[in-house]
N, C-alpha and C positions, 0 to 999 in steps of 0.2 A: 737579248744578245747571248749566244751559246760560245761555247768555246767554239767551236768549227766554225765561227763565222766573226771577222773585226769589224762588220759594217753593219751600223743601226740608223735604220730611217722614220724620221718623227713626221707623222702626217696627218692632215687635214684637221691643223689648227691655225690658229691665228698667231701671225712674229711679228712680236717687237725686238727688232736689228740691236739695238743700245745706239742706235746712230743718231734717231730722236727722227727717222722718217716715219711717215705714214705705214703704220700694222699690213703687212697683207697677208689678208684672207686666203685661209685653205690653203696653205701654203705645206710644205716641205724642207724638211732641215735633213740633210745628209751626213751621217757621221763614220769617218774611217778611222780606226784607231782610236787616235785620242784630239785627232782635228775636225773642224768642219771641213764637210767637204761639197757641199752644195747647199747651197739657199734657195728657195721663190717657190712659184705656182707649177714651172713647166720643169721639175727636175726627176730623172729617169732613176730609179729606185734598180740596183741589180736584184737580181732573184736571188743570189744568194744573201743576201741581206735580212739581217733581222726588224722587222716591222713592227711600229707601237704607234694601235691609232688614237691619237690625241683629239679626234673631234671635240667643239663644244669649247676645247681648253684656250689660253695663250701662251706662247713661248715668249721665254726673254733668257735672256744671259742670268747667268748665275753671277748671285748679288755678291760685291765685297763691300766689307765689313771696315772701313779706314784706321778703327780704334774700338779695339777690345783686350781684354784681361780676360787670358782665355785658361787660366790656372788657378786649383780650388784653394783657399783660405774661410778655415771654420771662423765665422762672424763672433764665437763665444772665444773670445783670445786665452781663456781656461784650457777651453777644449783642442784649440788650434796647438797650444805648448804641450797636449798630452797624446798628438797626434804623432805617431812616426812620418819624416820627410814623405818617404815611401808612399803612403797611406794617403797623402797628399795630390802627389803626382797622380797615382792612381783613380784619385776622387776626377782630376783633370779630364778625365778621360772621356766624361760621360757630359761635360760641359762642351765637348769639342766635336762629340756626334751630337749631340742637341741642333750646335747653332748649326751644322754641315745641312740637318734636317729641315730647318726652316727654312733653306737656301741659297746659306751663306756658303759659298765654295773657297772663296778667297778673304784672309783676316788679315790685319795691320795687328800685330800683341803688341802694346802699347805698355808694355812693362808686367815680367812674372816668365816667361814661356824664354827658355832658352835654344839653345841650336837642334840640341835632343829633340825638341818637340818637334820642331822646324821638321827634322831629315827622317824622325819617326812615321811621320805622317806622310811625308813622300814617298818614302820605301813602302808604305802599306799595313808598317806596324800598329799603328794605332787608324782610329777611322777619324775624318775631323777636315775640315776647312785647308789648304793652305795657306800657311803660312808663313809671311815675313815678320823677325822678331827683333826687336830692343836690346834686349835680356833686361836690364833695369832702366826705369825712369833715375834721373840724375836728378840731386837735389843740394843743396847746399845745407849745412848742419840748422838742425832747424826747420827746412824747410817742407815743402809737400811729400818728397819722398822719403825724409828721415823716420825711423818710427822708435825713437825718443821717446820714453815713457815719464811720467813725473815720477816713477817709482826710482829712478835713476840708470835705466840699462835701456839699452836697444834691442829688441824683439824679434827674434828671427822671423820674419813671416814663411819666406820659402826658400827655406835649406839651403839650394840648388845654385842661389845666384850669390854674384859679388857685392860687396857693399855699394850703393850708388852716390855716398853724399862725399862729395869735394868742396872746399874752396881754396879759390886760385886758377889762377887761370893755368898756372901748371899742374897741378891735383886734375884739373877738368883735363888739359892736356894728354894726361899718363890714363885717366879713365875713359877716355873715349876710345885711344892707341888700343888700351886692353881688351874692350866690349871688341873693337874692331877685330881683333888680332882672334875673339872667342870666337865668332861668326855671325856677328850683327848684323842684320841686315840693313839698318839705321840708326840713327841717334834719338834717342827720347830725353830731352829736360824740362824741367818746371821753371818757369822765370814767375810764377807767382803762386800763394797759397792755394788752398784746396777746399771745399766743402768736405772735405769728410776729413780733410788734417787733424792732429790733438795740441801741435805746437803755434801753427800760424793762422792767420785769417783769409780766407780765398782772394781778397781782394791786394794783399800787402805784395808790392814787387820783391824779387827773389833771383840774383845772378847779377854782376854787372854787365854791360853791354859788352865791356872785353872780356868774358867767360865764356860769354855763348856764343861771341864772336869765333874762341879759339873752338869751341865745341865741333862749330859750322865751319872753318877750315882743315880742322884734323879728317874732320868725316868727308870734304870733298877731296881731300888728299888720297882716300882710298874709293871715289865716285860715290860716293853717299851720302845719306840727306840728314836732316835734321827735323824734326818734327817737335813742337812745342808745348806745351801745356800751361795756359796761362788763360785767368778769367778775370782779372782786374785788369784795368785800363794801362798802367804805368809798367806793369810785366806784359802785355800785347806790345805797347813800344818799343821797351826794351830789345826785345825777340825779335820784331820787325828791324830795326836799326841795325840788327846782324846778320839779317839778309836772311833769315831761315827758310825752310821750304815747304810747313807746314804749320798753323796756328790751329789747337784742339784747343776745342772750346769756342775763348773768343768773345763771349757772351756782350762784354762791355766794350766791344772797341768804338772808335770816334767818327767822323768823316772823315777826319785827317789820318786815322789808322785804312781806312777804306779806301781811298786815296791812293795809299801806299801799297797796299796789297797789289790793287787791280795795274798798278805801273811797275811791280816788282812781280807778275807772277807769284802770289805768293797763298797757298790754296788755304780754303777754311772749312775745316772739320768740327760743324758746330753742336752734336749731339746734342739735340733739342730735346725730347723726351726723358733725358737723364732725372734732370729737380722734378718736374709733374709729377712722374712714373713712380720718381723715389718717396714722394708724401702719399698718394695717393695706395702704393702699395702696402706702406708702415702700419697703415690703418688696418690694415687686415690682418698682420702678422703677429703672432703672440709674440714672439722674440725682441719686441720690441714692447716696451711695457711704461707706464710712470712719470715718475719725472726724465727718465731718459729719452722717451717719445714726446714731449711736451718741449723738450732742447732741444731736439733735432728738427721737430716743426717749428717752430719759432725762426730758428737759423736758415732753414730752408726758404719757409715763405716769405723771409724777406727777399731774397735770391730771385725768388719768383716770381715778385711782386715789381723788380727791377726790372726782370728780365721782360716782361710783359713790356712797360715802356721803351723794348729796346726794339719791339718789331715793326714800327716804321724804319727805323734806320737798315734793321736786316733787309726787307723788303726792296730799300732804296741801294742798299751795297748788290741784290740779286738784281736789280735792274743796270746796275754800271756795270755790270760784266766781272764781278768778284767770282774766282771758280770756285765753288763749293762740292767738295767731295763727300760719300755720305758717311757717319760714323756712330757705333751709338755708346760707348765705354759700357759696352756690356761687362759685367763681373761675375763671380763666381754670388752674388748675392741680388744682382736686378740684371731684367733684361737676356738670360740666358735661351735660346729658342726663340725669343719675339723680340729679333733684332729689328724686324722688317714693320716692327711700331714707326720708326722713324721716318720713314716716306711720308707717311700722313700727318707727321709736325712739318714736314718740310716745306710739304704744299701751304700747311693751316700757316706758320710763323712766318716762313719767306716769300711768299707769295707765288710759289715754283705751280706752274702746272703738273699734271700725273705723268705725263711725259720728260718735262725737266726731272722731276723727282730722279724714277727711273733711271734717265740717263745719267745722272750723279750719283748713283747708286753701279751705275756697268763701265759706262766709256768712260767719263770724267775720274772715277774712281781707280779703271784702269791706271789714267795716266798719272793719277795721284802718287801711286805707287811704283809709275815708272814701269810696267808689263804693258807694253801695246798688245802681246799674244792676249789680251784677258780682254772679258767687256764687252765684246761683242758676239751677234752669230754672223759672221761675216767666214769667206770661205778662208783654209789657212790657218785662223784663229785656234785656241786652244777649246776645244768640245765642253761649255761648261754651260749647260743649258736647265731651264726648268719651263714645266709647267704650269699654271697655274688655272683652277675650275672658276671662269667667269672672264671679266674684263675689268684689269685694273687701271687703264686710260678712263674708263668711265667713273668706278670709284674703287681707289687706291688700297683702302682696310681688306679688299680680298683677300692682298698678300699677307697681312696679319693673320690670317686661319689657318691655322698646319692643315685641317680638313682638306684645305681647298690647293695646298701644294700640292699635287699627285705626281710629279716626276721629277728629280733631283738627280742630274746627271753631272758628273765629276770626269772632267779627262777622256771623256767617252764614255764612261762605264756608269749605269745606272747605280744610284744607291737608296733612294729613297721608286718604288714602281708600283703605284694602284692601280694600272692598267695590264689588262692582258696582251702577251706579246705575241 
Protein backbone atom coordinates (compact mmCIF):
# COMPACT_ATOMS: atom_id res chain seq x y z
CA UNK A 1 0.00 0.00 0.00
CA UNK A 2 1.51 3.56 -1.17
CA UNK A 3 0.75 6.72 0.19
CA UNK A 4 -1.58 7.55 -2.88
CA UNK A 5 -3.57 4.83 -2.40
CA UNK A 6 -5.92 3.72 1.56
CA UNK A 7 -7.13 0.52 -0.16
CA UNK A 8 -5.24 -2.88 0.11
CA UNK A 9 -6.59 -6.13 -1.25
CA UNK A 10 -5.30 -9.60 0.21
CA UNK A 11 -5.86 -12.32 -2.59
CA UNK A 12 -6.01 -15.73 -3.43
CA UNK A 13 -5.67 -17.23 -0.11
CA UNK A 14 -7.40 -19.15 2.34
CA UNK A 15 -9.82 -17.16 5.41
CA UNK A 16 -10.43 -18.12 8.51
CA UNK A 17 -13.35 -15.30 9.56
CA UNK A 18 -12.50 -15.94 13.79
CA UNK A 19 -16.23 -16.86 13.38
CA UNK A 20 -15.21 -20.60 13.62
CA UNK A 21 -17.00 -21.27 9.83
CA UNK A 22 -15.76 -23.21 7.40
CA UNK A 23 -12.02 -21.47 5.72
CA UNK A 24 -12.93 -20.29 2.17
CA UNK A 25 -10.82 -21.01 -0.49
CA UNK A 26 -9.16 -18.34 -2.69
CA UNK A 27 -10.86 -16.00 -1.15
CA UNK A 28 -10.27 -12.00 -0.92
CA UNK A 29 -10.13 -9.60 2.01
CA UNK A 30 -10.72 -5.96 1.10
CA UNK A 31 -9.16 -3.32 3.23
CA UNK A 32 -9.95 0.60 3.27
CA UNK A 33 -8.19 2.54 5.68
CA UNK A 34 -8.04 0.76 8.71
CA UNK A 35 -11.51 -1.37 8.18
CA UNK A 36 -12.44 -4.34 6.54
CA UNK A 37 -14.19 -3.73 3.86
CA UNK A 38 -14.97 -6.73 1.92
CA UNK A 39 -14.74 -10.55 2.37
CA UNK A 40 -15.29 -13.87 0.12
CA UNK A 41 -14.58 -15.46 -3.41
CA UNK A 42 -16.65 -12.87 -5.56
CA UNK A 43 -15.15 -9.43 -4.24
CA UNK A 44 -14.35 -6.56 -6.96
CA UNK A 45 -10.80 -5.33 -6.17
CA UNK A 46 -10.79 -1.20 -7.34
CA UNK A 47 -7.75 -0.50 -9.47
CA UNK A 48 -6.71 1.78 -7.62
CA UNK A 49 -6.02 -0.56 -4.93
CA UNK A 50 -3.00 -1.86 -3.70
CA UNK A 51 -2.65 -5.71 -4.29
CA UNK A 52 -0.58 -8.52 -2.14
CA UNK A 53 -0.99 -12.01 -3.56
CA UNK A 54 -1.28 -14.24 -0.68
CA UNK A 55 -1.49 -17.52 -2.70
CA UNK A 56 -0.51 -20.89 -0.94
CA UNK A 57 -0.95 -18.76 2.49
CA UNK A 58 -4.22 -18.51 5.23
CA UNK A 59 -5.68 -15.47 6.51
CA UNK A 60 -6.90 -15.09 10.03
CA UNK A 61 -7.55 -12.16 12.44
CA UNK A 62 -4.78 -10.79 14.12
CA UNK A 63 -4.20 -12.77 17.44
CA UNK A 64 -4.80 -11.14 20.87
CA UNK A 65 -2.80 -11.92 23.55
CA UNK A 66 -5.48 -11.84 27.12
CA UNK A 67 -2.34 -11.71 29.50
CA UNK A 68 0.94 -10.46 29.01
CA UNK A 69 3.83 -8.27 30.76
CA UNK A 70 4.68 -6.41 28.02
CA UNK A 71 7.55 -4.39 30.03
CA UNK A 72 11.42 -5.12 30.44
CA UNK A 73 12.79 -6.17 33.93
CA UNK A 74 16.53 -7.29 34.14
CA UNK A 75 16.07 -11.09 35.80
CA UNK A 76 19.72 -10.26 37.69
CA UNK A 77 17.74 -7.85 40.42
CA UNK A 78 21.84 -6.42 40.79
CA UNK A 79 21.62 -5.44 37.39
CA UNK A 80 17.84 -4.24 37.24
CA UNK A 81 18.82 -1.60 40.54
CA UNK A 82 21.84 -0.43 38.53
CA UNK A 83 19.57 0.10 35.56
CA UNK A 84 18.21 3.73 35.00
CA UNK A 85 13.99 3.59 34.80
CA UNK A 86 14.62 4.99 31.35
CA UNK A 87 16.88 2.35 30.14
CA UNK A 88 14.21 0.14 31.13
CA UNK A 89 11.22 1.52 29.46
CA UNK A 90 13.30 1.64 26.51
CA UNK A 91 14.51 -2.07 26.72
CA UNK A 92 10.23 -2.37 26.59
CA UNK A 93 10.35 -1.37 23.27
CA UNK A 94 11.81 -4.29 21.51
CA UNK A 95 9.62 -6.68 23.68
CA UNK A 96 6.42 -4.84 22.06
CA UNK A 97 7.63 -5.24 18.39
CA UNK A 98 8.63 -8.79 19.10
CA UNK A 99 5.17 -9.92 20.06
CA UNK A 100 3.32 -7.31 17.34
CA UNK A 101 5.69 -9.63 14.86
CA UNK A 102 4.55 -12.91 15.74
CA UNK A 103 1.02 -11.65 15.31
CA UNK A 104 -0.05 -10.57 18.34
CA UNK A 105 -1.88 -7.08 17.33
CA UNK A 106 -4.04 -6.73 20.34
CA UNK A 107 -2.41 -7.35 24.32
CA UNK A 108 -4.28 -7.52 27.69
CA UNK A 109 -0.72 -6.04 30.06
CA UNK A 110 -1.56 -7.88 32.87
CA UNK A 111 0.47 -5.59 35.16
CA UNK A 112 4.00 -3.32 34.40
CA UNK A 113 2.78 -1.20 31.06
CA UNK A 114 1.11 2.02 31.93
CA UNK A 115 -1.25 4.64 30.10
CA UNK A 116 2.15 6.03 28.29
CA UNK A 117 2.56 2.87 26.69
CA UNK A 118 -1.15 2.40 25.96
CA UNK A 119 -1.47 5.97 24.05
CA UNK A 120 2.44 5.63 22.67
CA UNK A 121 1.50 2.91 20.69
CA UNK A 122 -1.59 4.23 19.39
CA UNK A 123 -0.20 7.46 18.31
CA UNK A 124 2.42 5.53 16.41
CA UNK A 125 5.29 6.49 18.83
CA UNK A 126 6.57 3.36 19.56
CA UNK A 127 5.64 0.03 17.31
CA UNK A 128 3.90 -2.78 19.37
CA UNK A 129 0.55 -4.65 19.82
CA UNK A 130 -2.36 -2.65 21.24
CA UNK A 131 -2.91 -2.25 24.15
CA UNK A 132 -5.26 -2.28 27.13
CA UNK A 133 -3.38 -1.78 30.54
CA UNK A 134 -3.79 -2.57 34.50
CA UNK A 135 -0.93 -0.41 35.36
CA UNK A 136 -0.23 -2.68 38.58
CA UNK A 137 -1.34 -6.27 39.57
CA UNK A 138 -2.92 -5.63 43.22
CA UNK A 139 -1.55 -7.50 45.98
CA UNK A 140 -2.06 -7.57 49.62
CA UNK A 141 1.18 -7.05 51.81
CA UNK A 142 2.77 -10.20 51.39
CA UNK A 143 1.26 -11.37 48.69
CA UNK A 144 2.10 -12.10 44.76
CA UNK A 145 2.48 -8.72 43.86
CA UNK A 146 4.54 -7.35 46.88
CA UNK A 147 8.13 -7.49 46.10
CA UNK A 148 9.18 -7.57 49.80
CA UNK A 149 12.77 -8.63 50.01
CA UNK A 150 13.95 -10.68 53.33
CA UNK A 151 16.85 -8.02 53.07
CA UNK A 152 13.92 -5.71 54.58
CA UNK A 153 12.90 -3.17 51.71
CA UNK A 154 10.67 -3.20 48.69
CA UNK A 155 12.28 -3.31 45.30
CA UNK A 156 11.44 -0.99 42.82
CA UNK A 157 10.87 -3.15 39.79
CA UNK A 158 9.44 -0.26 37.35
CA UNK A 159 9.98 3.14 38.48
CA UNK A 160 6.91 4.18 36.48
CA UNK A 161 3.96 2.68 38.47
CA UNK A 162 2.24 3.06 41.88
CA UNK A 163 2.67 0.84 44.64
CA UNK A 164 -0.09 -2.07 44.11
CA UNK A 165 -0.33 -3.64 47.66
CA UNK A 166 -3.36 -2.76 49.98
CA UNK A 167 -5.22 -4.15 52.67
CA UNK A 168 -8.70 -3.33 53.35
CA UNK A 169 -11.18 -3.05 51.68
CA UNK A 170 -10.88 0.72 51.78
CA UNK A 171 -6.95 0.74 50.77
CA UNK A 172 -8.32 -1.60 47.84
CA UNK A 173 -11.15 0.96 47.38
CA UNK A 174 -8.76 4.44 47.06
CA UNK A 175 -6.31 1.91 44.83
CA UNK A 176 -8.57 1.00 42.21
CA UNK A 177 -10.44 5.03 42.22
CA UNK A 178 -6.54 5.85 41.53
CA UNK A 179 -5.32 3.04 38.78
CA UNK A 180 -8.94 4.22 37.37
CA UNK A 181 -8.60 7.95 37.69
CA UNK A 182 -4.46 7.08 35.80
CA UNK A 183 -6.18 5.42 32.79
CA UNK A 184 -6.71 1.73 33.50
CA UNK A 185 -8.20 0.10 31.28
CA UNK A 186 -9.03 -2.62 34.01
CA UNK A 187 -8.51 -3.98 37.17
CA UNK A 188 -5.74 -6.71 37.91
CA UNK A 189 -5.63 -8.67 41.50
CA UNK A 190 -4.08 -11.55 42.91
CA UNK A 191 -6.46 -13.58 45.26
CA UNK A 192 -3.67 -16.09 45.47
CA UNK A 193 0.23 -16.84 45.55
CA UNK A 194 2.48 -17.15 42.67
CA UNK A 195 5.12 -19.43 41.32
CA UNK A 196 7.60 -17.11 40.88
CA UNK A 197 6.48 -15.03 44.45
CA UNK A 198 9.69 -14.77 47.19
CA UNK A 199 7.08 -14.18 50.16
CA UNK A 200 4.00 -16.65 49.60
CA UNK A 201 3.21 -20.05 48.00
CA UNK A 202 1.08 -20.12 44.65
CA UNK A 203 -1.30 -22.14 46.18
CA UNK A 204 -2.22 -19.94 49.70
CA UNK A 205 -5.50 -17.68 49.18
CA UNK A 206 -4.77 -13.97 49.26
CA UNK A 207 -7.80 -11.03 49.65
CA UNK A 208 -10.89 -11.49 51.30
CA UNK A 209 -14.11 -11.95 49.37
CA UNK A 210 -15.14 -8.30 50.53
CA UNK A 211 -11.81 -6.87 48.92
CA UNK A 212 -12.18 -8.00 45.61
CA UNK A 213 -15.67 -7.71 46.06
CA UNK A 214 -15.01 -3.86 46.52
CA UNK A 215 -12.07 -4.10 43.74
CA UNK A 216 -15.16 -5.52 41.35
CA UNK A 217 -17.62 -2.58 42.20
CA UNK A 218 -15.29 0.45 42.18
CA UNK A 219 -14.13 -0.85 38.66
CA UNK A 220 -17.97 -1.34 37.36
CA UNK A 221 -18.67 1.98 38.74
CA UNK A 222 -16.52 3.32 35.97
CA UNK A 223 -17.70 0.19 33.35
CA UNK A 224 -14.75 -1.83 33.89
CA UNK A 225 -13.71 -5.19 34.66
CA UNK A 226 -11.77 -7.18 36.82
CA UNK A 227 -9.45 -9.68 35.97
CA UNK A 228 -7.87 -12.11 38.51
CA UNK A 229 -4.80 -14.02 39.15
CA UNK A 230 -5.31 -16.91 41.17
CA UNK A 231 -3.92 -20.63 40.81
CA UNK A 232 -4.91 -22.43 44.10
CA UNK A 233 -8.29 -23.63 44.55
CA UNK A 234 -9.58 -21.38 47.76
CA UNK A 235 -8.13 -17.88 45.79
CA UNK A 236 -10.26 -19.27 42.35
CA UNK A 237 -13.35 -19.24 44.91
CA UNK A 238 -12.66 -16.43 46.49
CA UNK A 239 -12.54 -14.46 43.08
CA UNK A 240 -15.32 -16.25 41.76
CA UNK A 241 -17.73 -15.32 44.84
CA UNK A 242 -17.04 -11.68 43.79
CA UNK A 243 -18.41 -11.99 40.59
CA UNK A 244 -15.04 -11.11 38.57
CA UNK A 245 -14.79 -11.02 35.01
CA UNK A 246 -11.82 -12.83 34.38
CA UNK A 247 -9.97 -15.90 36.17
CA UNK A 248 -5.80 -16.06 34.80
CA UNK A 249 -4.64 -18.87 35.32
CA UNK A 250 -7.05 -21.10 37.07
CA UNK A 251 -5.07 -24.19 36.91
CA UNK A 252 -6.69 -25.92 40.14
CA UNK A 253 -10.17 -25.05 40.00
CA UNK A 254 -13.16 -27.71 40.91
CA UNK A 255 -16.36 -28.66 39.21
CA UNK A 256 -17.97 -26.71 41.49
CA UNK A 257 -15.62 -23.63 40.44
CA UNK A 258 -16.57 -24.82 36.68
CA UNK A 259 -20.05 -24.74 37.62
CA UNK A 260 -19.82 -21.40 38.56
CA UNK A 261 -17.95 -19.91 35.79
CA UNK A 262 -20.04 -21.36 33.03
CA UNK A 263 -23.57 -19.90 35.05
CA UNK A 264 -21.80 -16.59 35.91
CA UNK A 265 -20.12 -15.90 32.52
CA UNK A 266 -17.17 -15.75 33.91
CA UNK A 267 -14.12 -16.21 31.18
CA UNK A 268 -10.72 -18.48 31.87
CA UNK A 269 -7.40 -17.31 30.87
CA UNK A 270 -5.51 -20.33 31.36
CA UNK A 271 -1.80 -19.92 29.89
CA UNK A 272 -0.91 -23.42 29.61
CA UNK A 273 2.53 -23.27 28.34
CA UNK A 274 3.74 -21.01 31.09
CA UNK A 275 5.18 -24.10 33.89
CA UNK A 276 6.37 -26.50 30.65
CA UNK A 277 7.98 -23.60 28.73
CA UNK A 278 9.34 -22.30 31.93
CA UNK A 279 11.40 -25.77 32.93
CA UNK A 280 12.02 -26.79 29.79
CA UNK A 281 13.60 -23.40 28.64
CA UNK A 282 15.90 -23.13 32.31
CA UNK A 283 17.67 -26.01 31.05
CA UNK A 284 19.24 -24.23 28.42
CA UNK A 285 19.84 -20.94 29.94
CA UNK A 286 23.20 -20.17 31.75
CA UNK A 287 21.49 -17.55 33.96
CA UNK A 288 20.15 -20.07 35.65
CA UNK A 289 22.67 -22.19 37.29
CA UNK A 290 23.09 -24.54 40.85
CA UNK A 291 21.26 -24.97 43.55
CA UNK A 292 19.20 -22.13 42.19
CA UNK A 293 17.97 -24.21 39.06
CA UNK A 294 17.52 -27.40 41.14
CA UNK A 295 14.64 -24.97 43.41
CA UNK A 296 13.09 -23.62 40.80
CA UNK A 297 12.65 -27.17 39.14
CA UNK A 298 11.60 -28.90 42.02
CA UNK A 299 8.83 -26.13 42.74
CA UNK A 300 7.85 -26.13 39.21
CA UNK A 301 7.45 -29.82 38.49
CA UNK A 302 5.54 -30.24 41.23
CA UNK A 303 3.14 -27.64 39.64
CA UNK A 304 3.32 -29.70 36.62
CA UNK A 305 3.00 -32.84 37.84
CA UNK A 306 -0.52 -31.40 39.30
CA UNK A 307 -1.34 -29.75 36.69
CA UNK A 308 -1.28 -32.73 34.36
CA UNK A 309 -3.87 -34.45 36.57
CA UNK A 310 -5.99 -31.46 36.13
CA UNK A 311 -6.68 -32.07 32.33
CA UNK A 312 -9.54 -34.17 32.42
CA UNK A 313 -11.36 -31.67 34.26
CA UNK A 314 -10.14 -28.71 31.77
CA UNK A 315 -11.30 -31.00 28.98
CA UNK A 316 -14.66 -31.62 30.82
CA UNK A 317 -14.93 -27.53 31.85
CA UNK A 318 -14.20 -26.93 27.55
CA UNK A 319 -16.98 -29.23 26.89
CA UNK A 320 -19.73 -27.46 29.45
CA UNK A 321 -19.40 -24.45 27.57
CA UNK A 322 -16.58 -22.64 30.08
CA UNK A 323 -15.51 -19.52 27.66
CA UNK A 324 -11.88 -19.61 27.43
CA UNK A 325 -10.03 -16.73 26.00
CA UNK A 326 -6.39 -17.17 25.02
CA UNK A 327 -3.37 -15.82 27.12
CA UNK A 328 0.14 -16.67 27.59
CA UNK A 329 1.76 -14.38 30.64
CA UNK A 330 4.42 -13.64 28.33
CA UNK A 331 7.30 -11.56 30.15
CA UNK A 332 10.09 -9.88 29.60
CA UNK A 333 11.95 -13.31 30.54
CA UNK A 334 9.64 -16.34 28.62
CA UNK A 335 7.46 -16.57 25.85
CA UNK A 336 8.31 -13.14 24.18
CA UNK A 337 7.65 -13.40 20.09
CA UNK A 338 6.20 -17.28 20.59
CA UNK A 339 3.14 -16.15 22.07
CA UNK A 340 1.32 -18.31 19.59
CA UNK A 341 2.97 -21.67 21.54
CA UNK A 342 -0.23 -21.43 23.20
CA UNK A 343 -2.83 -22.60 20.57
CA UNK A 344 -1.06 -25.88 20.53
CA UNK A 345 -1.46 -26.62 24.54
CA UNK A 346 -4.80 -25.46 24.10
CA UNK A 347 -5.66 -28.08 21.55
CA UNK A 348 -3.11 -30.74 23.41
CA UNK A 349 -4.59 -29.84 27.49
CA UNK A 350 -8.36 -28.85 26.56
CA UNK A 351 -9.28 -30.83 24.23
CA UNK A 352 -10.12 -27.61 21.70
CA UNK A 353 -9.87 -28.35 18.09
CA UNK A 354 -7.48 -26.04 15.75
CA UNK A 355 -10.40 -24.11 14.95
CA UNK A 356 -11.69 -23.64 18.60
CA UNK A 357 -8.15 -22.84 19.37
CA UNK A 358 -8.09 -20.16 16.96
CA UNK A 359 -11.27 -18.80 17.60
CA UNK A 360 -10.22 -18.21 21.45
CA UNK A 361 -7.45 -16.69 20.42
CA UNK A 362 -9.85 -13.74 17.68
CA UNK A 363 -13.58 -13.72 18.36
CA UNK A 364 -13.80 -15.04 21.95
CA UNK A 365 -10.72 -13.03 22.84
CA UNK A 366 -12.36 -10.14 21.31
CA UNK A 367 -15.11 -10.30 23.68
CA UNK A 368 -12.90 -11.19 26.46
CA UNK A 369 -11.79 -7.89 26.27
CA UNK A 370 -14.97 -6.36 25.47
CA UNK A 371 -13.89 -4.83 21.52
CA UNK A 372 -16.47 -6.39 19.19
CA UNK A 373 -14.44 -4.01 16.50
CA UNK A 374 -11.38 -6.77 17.12
CA UNK A 375 -11.28 -10.75 16.12
CA UNK A 376 -12.61 -11.05 13.30
CA UNK A 377 -12.34 -10.45 9.21
CA UNK A 378 -15.69 -9.62 9.01
CA UNK A 379 -16.75 -6.32 6.85
CA UNK A 380 -16.77 -3.00 9.38
CA UNK A 381 -14.36 -4.70 11.76
CA UNK A 382 -11.08 -3.14 12.56
CA UNK A 383 -8.25 -4.29 9.53
CA UNK A 384 -6.12 -6.59 11.74
CA UNK A 385 -5.26 -9.45 9.76
CA UNK A 386 -2.34 -11.94 9.16
CA UNK A 387 -1.08 -14.39 7.10
CA UNK A 388 0.21 -17.35 7.58
CA UNK A 389 2.51 -19.95 4.92
CA UNK A 390 0.50 -23.43 5.14
CA UNK A 391 -2.81 -24.53 7.15
CA UNK A 392 -3.14 -24.29 10.57
CA UNK A 393 -6.73 -25.98 10.92
CA UNK A 394 -4.64 -28.92 9.74
CA UNK A 395 -1.78 -28.57 12.07
CA UNK A 396 -1.73 -25.70 14.54
CA UNK A 397 2.58 -25.34 15.35
CA UNK A 398 2.65 -23.45 11.80
CA UNK A 399 1.67 -20.44 13.75
CA UNK A 400 4.52 -21.06 16.13
CA UNK A 401 7.31 -20.34 13.08
CA UNK A 402 7.88 -16.55 12.55
CA UNK A 403 9.26 -18.02 9.10
CA UNK A 404 5.87 -18.92 8.27
CA UNK A 405 4.04 -15.44 9.37
CA UNK A 406 4.56 -13.63 6.12
CA UNK A 407 1.94 -10.80 6.66
CA UNK A 408 1.24 -8.95 9.85
CA UNK A 409 -1.20 -6.28 9.27
CA UNK A 410 -2.25 -3.78 12.04
CA UNK A 411 -5.21 -1.22 11.50
CA UNK A 412 -4.63 -1.63 7.75
CA UNK A 413 -1.33 -0.94 7.53
CA UNK A 414 1.23 -3.80 6.90
CA UNK A 415 3.95 -4.15 9.31
CA UNK A 416 5.41 -7.22 9.19
CA UNK A 417 5.45 -7.93 4.45
CA UNK A 418 7.35 -11.03 2.83
CA UNK A 419 5.39 -10.62 -0.24
CA UNK A 420 5.59 -8.55 -3.15
CA UNK A 421 3.08 -5.96 -3.50
Amino acid sequence: MTPETSTLALVGGRIIDGLGRDPIANGTVLIERDRIAAVGKEVRVPREAAVIDVGGCTMLPGIIDCHVHATYRARDMRQHLLNAPTYNVLRSTRILEETLACGVTTARDMGGADAGFRDAIAEGYVTGPRLLVSIVMISQTGGHGDSWVPAGLRLQKRAWLPSGVVDGAEEMRKLVRTLLMQGADFIKVCTSGGITSVTDSWDEPQFTTEEIGVAVAEAAGKRKRVAVHAEGIEGIRRALSANIHSLEHGWFLDEQCVEKMVERGIWWVPTLALVPLSIERRKSDPAWTGQQLAKEDDKDSVIFDAMKKQIPLWKHAVKRGIKVAMGTDQSHRLLVGENLVELAFMVDRLGMSEMEAIVAATRRAAECIERPDLGTIVPGRIADVLAVDGDPLSDIRVLEQRSRIKLVIKDGKPFRNTFQS
